[in-house]
N, C-alpha and C positions, 0 to 999 in steps of 0.2 A: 449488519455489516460491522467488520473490524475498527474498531478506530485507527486514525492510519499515524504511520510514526516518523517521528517530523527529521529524524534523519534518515527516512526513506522520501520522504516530503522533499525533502534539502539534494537527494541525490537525485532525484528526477527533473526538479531545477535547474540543479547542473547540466543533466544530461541534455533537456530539451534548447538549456541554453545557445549547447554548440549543433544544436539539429537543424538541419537546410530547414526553408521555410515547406517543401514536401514534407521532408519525415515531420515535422511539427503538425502541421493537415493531416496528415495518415493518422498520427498519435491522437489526437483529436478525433477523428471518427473513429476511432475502436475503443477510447475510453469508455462508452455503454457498455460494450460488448465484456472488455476487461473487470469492470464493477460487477456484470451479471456473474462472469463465472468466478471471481470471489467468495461474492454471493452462495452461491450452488455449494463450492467446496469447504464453507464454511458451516451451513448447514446440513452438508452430508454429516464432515466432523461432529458438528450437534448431535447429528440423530446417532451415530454411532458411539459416543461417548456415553447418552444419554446426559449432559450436560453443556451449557456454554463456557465458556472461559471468556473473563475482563481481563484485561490487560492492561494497568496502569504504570505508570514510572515515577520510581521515588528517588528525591535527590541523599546523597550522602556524602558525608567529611572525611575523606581521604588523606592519610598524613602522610605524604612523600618526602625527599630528602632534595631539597635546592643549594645551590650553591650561589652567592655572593662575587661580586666582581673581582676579590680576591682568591677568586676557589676555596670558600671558606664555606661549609655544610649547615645548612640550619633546615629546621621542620617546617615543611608549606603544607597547609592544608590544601587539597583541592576538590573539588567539587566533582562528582560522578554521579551517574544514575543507573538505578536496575529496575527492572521491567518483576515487576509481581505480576503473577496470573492467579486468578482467584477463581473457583467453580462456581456456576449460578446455577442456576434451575431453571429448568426448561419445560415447555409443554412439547411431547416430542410429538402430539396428532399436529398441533400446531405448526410445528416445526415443517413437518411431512406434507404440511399442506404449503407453506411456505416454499420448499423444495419444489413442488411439482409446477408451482406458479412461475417463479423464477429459468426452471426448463423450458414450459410453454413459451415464455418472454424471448429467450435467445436466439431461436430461430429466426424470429424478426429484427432483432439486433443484430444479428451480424446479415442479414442482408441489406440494410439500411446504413453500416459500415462500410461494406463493399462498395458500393452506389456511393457514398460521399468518397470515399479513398478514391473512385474512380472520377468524381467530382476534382479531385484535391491535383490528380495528375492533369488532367485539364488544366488545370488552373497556375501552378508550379510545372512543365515538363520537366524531365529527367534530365540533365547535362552532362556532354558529355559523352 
């Protein structure tokens, strides 16, 4: 699985923040479902590349131009990050064997999403 990036972290945060207590329940039972088929399309990717990709993030000093309370220009560093993707090496039977497991898995994942979503509207009705 991907490591996951904390300003897509940071933006589902947000999102979930302003979600009914429904869409919250529903997003909750499909996150299984959502991991498997990451999962799947990440090791398609693998077997197709015939490699995986890391993806880490490095910070760097950024020298921009700030201006002073008299609109006066001086050099601010600032702080940025880039995303390096690095190739690893893979076992692609492994891989493939991976894949097929992860297919088998989601069939039952998303009925047991369904079932709790249906759970969730029970539980929260719709308004409105």
């Amino acid at each position: 699985m991907q490591p996951v990036c904390p300003a897509a972290l940071l933006a589902l945060t947000v999102l979930t923040a302003c979600a009914t207590p429904l869409e919250r329940c529903i997003s909750t039972a499909q996150s299984e479902v959502h991991t498997l088929r990451r999962a799947i399309a990440t090791a398609e990717g693998n077997i197709t590349r015939g490699y995986a990709i890391h993806r880490s993030s490095e910070s760097y000093t950024f020298y921009d131009t700030c201006y002073d309370k008299k609109d006066r220009p001086y050099s601010c560093p600032e702080t940025r990050y880039r995303t390096i993707e690095t190739p690893v090496e893979i076992d692609v039977a492994q891989q493939r064997q991976r894949l097929k497991s992860l297919r088998r898995d989601l069939p039952a994942a998303e009925d047991r999403a369904r079932s709790q979503a249906q759970h969730c509207t029970a539980l929260h009705p719709p308004t409105g």
